[in-house]
C-alpha positions as a Python dict, from the first residue, in 0.01 Angstrom:
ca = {
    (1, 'X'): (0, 0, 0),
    (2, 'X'): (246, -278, 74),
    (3, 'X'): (566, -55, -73),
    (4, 'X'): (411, 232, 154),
    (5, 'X'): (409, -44, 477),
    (6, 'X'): (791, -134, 385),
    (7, 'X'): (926, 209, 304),
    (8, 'X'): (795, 316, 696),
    (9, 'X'): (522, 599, 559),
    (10, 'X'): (211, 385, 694),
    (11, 'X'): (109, 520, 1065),
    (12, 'X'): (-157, 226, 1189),
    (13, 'X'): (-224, 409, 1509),
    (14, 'X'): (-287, 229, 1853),
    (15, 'X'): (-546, -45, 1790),
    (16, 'X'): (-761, -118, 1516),
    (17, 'X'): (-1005, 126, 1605),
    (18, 'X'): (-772, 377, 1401),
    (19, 'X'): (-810, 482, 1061),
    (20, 'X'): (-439, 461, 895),
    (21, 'X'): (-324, 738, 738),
    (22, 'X'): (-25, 834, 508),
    (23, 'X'): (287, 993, 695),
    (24, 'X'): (355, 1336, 574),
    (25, 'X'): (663, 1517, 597),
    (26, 'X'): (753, 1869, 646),
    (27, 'X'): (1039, 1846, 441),
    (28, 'X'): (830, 1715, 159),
    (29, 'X'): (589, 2000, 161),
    (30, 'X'): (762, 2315, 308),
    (31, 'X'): (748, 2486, -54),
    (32, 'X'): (409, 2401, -156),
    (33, 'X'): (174, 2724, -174),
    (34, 'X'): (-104, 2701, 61),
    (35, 'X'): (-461, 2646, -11),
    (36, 'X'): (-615, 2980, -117),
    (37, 'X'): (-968, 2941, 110),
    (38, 'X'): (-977, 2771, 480),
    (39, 'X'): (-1298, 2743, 577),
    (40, 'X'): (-1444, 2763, 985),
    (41, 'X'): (-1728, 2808, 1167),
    (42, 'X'): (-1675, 3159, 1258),
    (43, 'X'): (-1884, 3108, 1597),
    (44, 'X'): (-1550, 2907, 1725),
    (45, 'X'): (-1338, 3241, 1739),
    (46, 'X'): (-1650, 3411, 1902),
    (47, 'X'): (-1698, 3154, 2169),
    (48, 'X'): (-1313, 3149, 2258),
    (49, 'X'): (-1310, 3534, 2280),
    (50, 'X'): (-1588, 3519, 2483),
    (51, 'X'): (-1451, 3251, 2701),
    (52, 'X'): (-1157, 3455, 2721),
    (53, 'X'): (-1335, 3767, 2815),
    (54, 'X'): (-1587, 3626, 3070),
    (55, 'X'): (-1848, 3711, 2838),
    (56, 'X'): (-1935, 3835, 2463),
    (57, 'X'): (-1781, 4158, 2446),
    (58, 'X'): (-1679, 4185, 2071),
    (59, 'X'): (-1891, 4094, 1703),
    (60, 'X'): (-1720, 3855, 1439),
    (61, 'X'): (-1404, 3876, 1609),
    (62, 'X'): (-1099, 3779, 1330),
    (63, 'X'): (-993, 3395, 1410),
    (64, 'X'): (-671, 3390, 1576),
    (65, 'X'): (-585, 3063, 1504),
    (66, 'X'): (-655, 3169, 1116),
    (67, 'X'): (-419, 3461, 1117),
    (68, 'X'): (-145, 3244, 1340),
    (69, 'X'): (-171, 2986, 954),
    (70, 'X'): (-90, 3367, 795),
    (71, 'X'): (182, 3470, 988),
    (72, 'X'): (338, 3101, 926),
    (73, 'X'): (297, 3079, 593),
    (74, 'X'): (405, 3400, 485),
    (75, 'X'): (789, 3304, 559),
    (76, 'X'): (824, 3593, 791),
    (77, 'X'): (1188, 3611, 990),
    (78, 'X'): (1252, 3560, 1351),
    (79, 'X'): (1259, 3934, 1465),
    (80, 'X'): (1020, 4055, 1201),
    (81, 'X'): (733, 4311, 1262),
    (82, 'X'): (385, 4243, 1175),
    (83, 'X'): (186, 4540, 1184),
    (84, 'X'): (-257, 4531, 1149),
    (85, 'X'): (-398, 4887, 1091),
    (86, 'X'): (-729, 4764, 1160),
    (87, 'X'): (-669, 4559, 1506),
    (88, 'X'): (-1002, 4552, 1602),
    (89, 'X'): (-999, 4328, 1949),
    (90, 'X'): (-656, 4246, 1922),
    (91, 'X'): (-660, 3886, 1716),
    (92, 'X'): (-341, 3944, 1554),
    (93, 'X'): (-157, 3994, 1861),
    (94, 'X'): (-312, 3673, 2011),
    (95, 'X'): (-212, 3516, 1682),
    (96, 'X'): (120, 3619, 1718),
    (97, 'X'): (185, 3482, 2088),
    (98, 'X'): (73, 3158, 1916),
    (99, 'X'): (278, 3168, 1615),
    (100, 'X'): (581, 3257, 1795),
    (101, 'X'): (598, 2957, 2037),
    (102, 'X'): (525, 2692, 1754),
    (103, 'X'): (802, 2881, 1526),
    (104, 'X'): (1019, 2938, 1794),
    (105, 'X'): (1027, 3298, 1677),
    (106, 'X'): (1081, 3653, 1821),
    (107, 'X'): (834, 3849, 1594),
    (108, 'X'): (683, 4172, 1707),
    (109, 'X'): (336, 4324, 1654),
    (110, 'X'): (241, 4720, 1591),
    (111, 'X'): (-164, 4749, 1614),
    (112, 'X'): (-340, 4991, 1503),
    (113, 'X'): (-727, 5108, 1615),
    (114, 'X'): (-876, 5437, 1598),
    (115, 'X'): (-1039, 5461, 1965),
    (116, 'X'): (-1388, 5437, 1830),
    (117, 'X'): (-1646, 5511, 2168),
    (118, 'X'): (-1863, 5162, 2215),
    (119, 'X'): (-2245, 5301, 2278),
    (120, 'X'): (-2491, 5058, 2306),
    (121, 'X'): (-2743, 5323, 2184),
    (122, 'X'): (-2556, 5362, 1819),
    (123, 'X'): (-2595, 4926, 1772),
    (124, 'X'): (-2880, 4855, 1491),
    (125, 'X'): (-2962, 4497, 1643),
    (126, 'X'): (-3068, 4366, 1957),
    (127, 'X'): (-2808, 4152, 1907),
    (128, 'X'): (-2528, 4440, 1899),
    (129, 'X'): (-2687, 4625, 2152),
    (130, 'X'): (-2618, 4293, 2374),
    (131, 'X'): (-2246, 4241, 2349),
    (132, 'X'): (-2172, 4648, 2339),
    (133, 'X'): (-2366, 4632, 2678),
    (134, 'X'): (-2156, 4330, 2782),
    (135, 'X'): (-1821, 4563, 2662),
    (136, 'X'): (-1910, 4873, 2810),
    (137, 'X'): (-1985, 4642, 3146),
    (138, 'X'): (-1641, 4496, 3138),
    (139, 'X'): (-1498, 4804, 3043),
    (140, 'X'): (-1639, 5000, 3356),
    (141, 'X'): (-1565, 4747, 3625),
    (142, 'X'): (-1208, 4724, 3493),
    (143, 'X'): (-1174, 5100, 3482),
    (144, 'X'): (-1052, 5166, 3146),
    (145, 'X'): (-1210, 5434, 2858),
    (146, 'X'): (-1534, 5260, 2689),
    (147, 'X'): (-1397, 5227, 2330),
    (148, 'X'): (-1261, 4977, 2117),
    (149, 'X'): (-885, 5023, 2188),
    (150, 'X'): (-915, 4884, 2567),
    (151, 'X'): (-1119, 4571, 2429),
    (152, 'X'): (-813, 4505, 2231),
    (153, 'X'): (-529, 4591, 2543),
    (154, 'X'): (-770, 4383, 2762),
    (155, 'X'): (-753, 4099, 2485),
    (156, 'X'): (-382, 4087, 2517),
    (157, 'X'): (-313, 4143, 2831),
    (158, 'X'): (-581, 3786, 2874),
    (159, 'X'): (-394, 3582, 2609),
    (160, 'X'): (-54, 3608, 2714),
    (161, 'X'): (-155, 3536, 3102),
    (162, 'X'): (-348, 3238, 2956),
    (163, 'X'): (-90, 3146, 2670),
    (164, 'X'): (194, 3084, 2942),
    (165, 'X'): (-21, 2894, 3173),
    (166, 'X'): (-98, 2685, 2937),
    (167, 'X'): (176, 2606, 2736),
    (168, 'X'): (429, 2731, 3007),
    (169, 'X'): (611, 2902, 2744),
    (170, 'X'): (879, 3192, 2809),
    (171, 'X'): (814, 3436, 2510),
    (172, 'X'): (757, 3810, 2526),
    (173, 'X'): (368, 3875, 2582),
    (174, 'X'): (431, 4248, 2726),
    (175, 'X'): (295, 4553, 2502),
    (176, 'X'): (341, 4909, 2522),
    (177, 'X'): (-20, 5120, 2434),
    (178, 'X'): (35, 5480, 2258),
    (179, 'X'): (-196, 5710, 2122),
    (180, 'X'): (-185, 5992, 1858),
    (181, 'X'): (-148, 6374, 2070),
    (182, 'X'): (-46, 6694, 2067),
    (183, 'X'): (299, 6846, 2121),
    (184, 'X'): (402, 6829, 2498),
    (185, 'X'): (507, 7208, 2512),
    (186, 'X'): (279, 7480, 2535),
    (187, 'X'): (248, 7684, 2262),
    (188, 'X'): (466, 7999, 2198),
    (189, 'X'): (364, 8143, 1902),
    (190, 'X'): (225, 8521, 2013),
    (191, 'X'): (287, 8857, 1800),
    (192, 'X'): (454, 9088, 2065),
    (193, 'X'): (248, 9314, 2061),
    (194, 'X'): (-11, 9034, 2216),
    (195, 'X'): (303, 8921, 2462),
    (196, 'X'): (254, 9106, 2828),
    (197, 'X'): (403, 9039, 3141),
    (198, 'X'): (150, 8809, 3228),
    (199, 'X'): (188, 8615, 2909),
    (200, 'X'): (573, 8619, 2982),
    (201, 'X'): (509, 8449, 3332),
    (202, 'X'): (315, 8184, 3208),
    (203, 'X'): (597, 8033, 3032),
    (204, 'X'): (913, 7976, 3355),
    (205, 'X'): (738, 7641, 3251),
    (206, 'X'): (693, 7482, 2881),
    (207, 'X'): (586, 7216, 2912),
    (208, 'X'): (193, 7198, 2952),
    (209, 'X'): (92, 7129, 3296),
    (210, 'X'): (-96, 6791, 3255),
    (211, 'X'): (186, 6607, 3079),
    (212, 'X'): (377, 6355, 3280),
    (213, 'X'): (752, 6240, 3286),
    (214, 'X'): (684, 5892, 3052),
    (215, 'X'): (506, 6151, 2834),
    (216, 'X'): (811, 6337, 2787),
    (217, 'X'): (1037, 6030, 2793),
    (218, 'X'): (852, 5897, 2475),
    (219, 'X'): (874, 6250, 2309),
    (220, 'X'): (1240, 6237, 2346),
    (221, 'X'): (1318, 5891, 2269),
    (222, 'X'): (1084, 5960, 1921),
    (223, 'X'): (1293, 6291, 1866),
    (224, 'X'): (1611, 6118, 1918),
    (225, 'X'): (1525, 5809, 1734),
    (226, 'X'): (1547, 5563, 1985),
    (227, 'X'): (1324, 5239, 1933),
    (228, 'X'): (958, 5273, 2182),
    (229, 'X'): (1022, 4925, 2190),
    (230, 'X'): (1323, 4942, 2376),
    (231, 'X'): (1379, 4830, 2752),
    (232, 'X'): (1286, 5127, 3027),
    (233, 'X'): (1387, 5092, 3383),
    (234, 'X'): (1408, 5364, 3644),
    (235, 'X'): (1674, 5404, 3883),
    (236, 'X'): (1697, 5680, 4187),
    (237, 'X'): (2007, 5900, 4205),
    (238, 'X'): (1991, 6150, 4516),
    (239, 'X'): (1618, 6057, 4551),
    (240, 'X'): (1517, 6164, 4233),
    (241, 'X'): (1350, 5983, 3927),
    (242, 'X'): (1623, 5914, 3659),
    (243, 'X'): (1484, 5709, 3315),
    (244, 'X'): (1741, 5457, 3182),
    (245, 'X'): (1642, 5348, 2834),
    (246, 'X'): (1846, 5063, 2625),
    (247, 'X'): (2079, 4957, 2948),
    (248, 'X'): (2168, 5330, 3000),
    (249, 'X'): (2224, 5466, 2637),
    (250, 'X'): (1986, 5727, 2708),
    (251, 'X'): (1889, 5903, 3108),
    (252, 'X'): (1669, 6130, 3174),
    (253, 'X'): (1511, 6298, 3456),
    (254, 'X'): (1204, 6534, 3440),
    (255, 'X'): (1194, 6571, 3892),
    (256, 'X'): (1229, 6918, 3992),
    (257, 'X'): (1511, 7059, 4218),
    (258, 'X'): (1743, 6863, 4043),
    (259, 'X'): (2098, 6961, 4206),
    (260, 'X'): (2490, 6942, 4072),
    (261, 'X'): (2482, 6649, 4247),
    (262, 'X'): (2223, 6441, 4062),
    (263, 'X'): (2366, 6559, 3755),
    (264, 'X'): (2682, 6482, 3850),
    (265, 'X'): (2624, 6138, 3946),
    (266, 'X'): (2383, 6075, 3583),
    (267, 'X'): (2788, 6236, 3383),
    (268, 'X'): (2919, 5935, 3564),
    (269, 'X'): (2730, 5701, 3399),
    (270, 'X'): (2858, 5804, 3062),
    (271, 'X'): (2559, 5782, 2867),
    (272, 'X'): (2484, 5847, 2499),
    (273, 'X'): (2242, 6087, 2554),
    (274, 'X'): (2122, 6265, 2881),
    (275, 'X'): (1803, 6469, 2884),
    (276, 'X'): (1654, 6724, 3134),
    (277, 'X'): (1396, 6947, 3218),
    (278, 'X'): (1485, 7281, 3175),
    (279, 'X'): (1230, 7425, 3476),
    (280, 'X'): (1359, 7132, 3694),
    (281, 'X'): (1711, 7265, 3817),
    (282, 'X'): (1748, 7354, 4135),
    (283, 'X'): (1899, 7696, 4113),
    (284, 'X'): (2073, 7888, 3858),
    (285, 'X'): (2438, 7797, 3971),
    (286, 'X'): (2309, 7429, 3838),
    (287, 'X'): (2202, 7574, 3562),
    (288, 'X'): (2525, 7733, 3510),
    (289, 'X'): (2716, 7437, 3551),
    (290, 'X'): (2565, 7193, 3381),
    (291, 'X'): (2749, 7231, 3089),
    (292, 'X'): (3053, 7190, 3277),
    (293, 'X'): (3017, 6911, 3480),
    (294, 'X'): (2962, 6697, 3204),
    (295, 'X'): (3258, 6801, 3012),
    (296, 'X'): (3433, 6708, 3334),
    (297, 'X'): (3298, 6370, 3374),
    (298, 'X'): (3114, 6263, 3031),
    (299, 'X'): (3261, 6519, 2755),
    (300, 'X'): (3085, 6270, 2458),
    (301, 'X'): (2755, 6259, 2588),
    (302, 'X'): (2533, 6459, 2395),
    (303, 'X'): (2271, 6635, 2646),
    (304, 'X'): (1921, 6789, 2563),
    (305, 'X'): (1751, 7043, 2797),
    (306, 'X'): (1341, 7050, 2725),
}
């Protein structure tokens, strides 16, 4: 004890109503392999999701302060992706907010759920018929679909707002939600002797009618191999809707009556790639001169018509 007092590793605390304790240094135990068990109370991580959520809205949710010990320990790197294929209400994304302001990291989550429908009815307990209630009330007042998936975007969107008031820390709480679909263009596949004119009219436009322009952004940028994770912002050129993904690497614009002189104006901007709708130009001189204009003004872009 007295060699401990004189090398300094003796912390005595504020009065004598502390316990001391041994100093411990990181540098002394930044190798050492973890213990293999930590033991909670599981009803802590319930009752903080709950707080969270205004109300219990989610069963044995993972502990996010748990799975923030994980990330740690694991010796991940800053800009590292950790990816949960069973994401449940979200915990490792809350986990990951935490982890990143004590590391002082830039880590990235992927989550995956399958969108499983929360029915009070389909609950075996009283007790699970409860908190899907309490869910599916949330859900509805909120307006978003009653299934697991928008517990977990809900969860997220909560923990970063609450994260940053708290600790008043500038780290990246945004997300971007996708979900597994069909093809964006209507299907073409007909024998001819099936083909009519009818059929033939159907098609000025491919791309099915209920898809939207970030729809067909994503398909690109997928097809193209540009990272979802990369910055979008949206500019107007001749008051239409242009896309500019990764500071202008890629534009596109899915508006219809597009004219020479949007185009024109996107050729200028010498992107990498430039994308358009194939139904969307204004007439067939644009059409026509497409092509051209950008060997005028952008010769090394490479451009995509859908």
């Amino acid at each position: 004890m007295e060699k401990w007092i004189q090398e300094g590793k003796v912390n005595f605390g504020k009065d004598e109503t502390s316990v001391p304790t041994i100093k411990s240094y990181l540098c002394n135990h930044e190798y050492e392999v973890p213990y293999s068990v930590f033991y909670k109370d599981g009803r802590a991580a319930s009752k903080r999701l709950a707080s969270l959520m205004g109300e219990k809205v989610f069963e044995n949710p993972k502990d996010e302060e748990i799975i923030q010990k994980i990330i740690e320990f694991c010796g991940t790197s800053s800009n590292d992706i950790i990816m949960d294929f069973f994401s449940g209400s979200g915990t490792t994304a809350h986990a990951l907010f935490l982890a990143n302001i004590h590391q002082k990291s830039k880590r990235k989550f992927i989550l995956v759920q399958l969108p499983e429908e929360i029915d009070p009815k389909k609950s075996t307990s009283e007790r699970g018929k409860k908190v899907s209630k309490s869910a599916l009330n949330l859900l509805t007042d909120l307006g978003l679909s009653a299934n697991i998936c928008s517990i977990g975007e809900e969860r997220i969107r909560r923990a970063g707002k609450k994260i940053k008031e708290e600790t008043g820390a500038d780290i990246d709480y945004g997300f971007r939600c996708f979900k597994v679909d069909s093809s964006n263009m209507k299907e073409v596949y007909y024998r001819p002797v099936d083909v009519g004119q009818m059929t033939l009219d159907q098609f000025t436009d491919n791309i099915k009618e209920d898809r939207t322009p970030e729809d067909l952004l994503f398909q690109v940028m997928l097809g193209l191999g540009v990272l979802l994770s990369s910055k979008i912002e949206e500019q107007e050129i001749a008051g239409k809707r242009v896309f500019s993904v990764a500071d202008g690497y890629l534009l596109a614009c899915f508006d219809a009556e597009v004219t020479e002189n949007v185009v024109t104006q996107i050729a200028k901007q010498h992107p990498f790639y430039a994308v358009f709708r194939d139904s969307s130009m204004a007439d067939d001189s644009v059409a026509a001169n497409f092509e051209q204009i950008f060997a005028t003004y952008s010769p090394e872009t490479v451009r995509k018509v859908l």
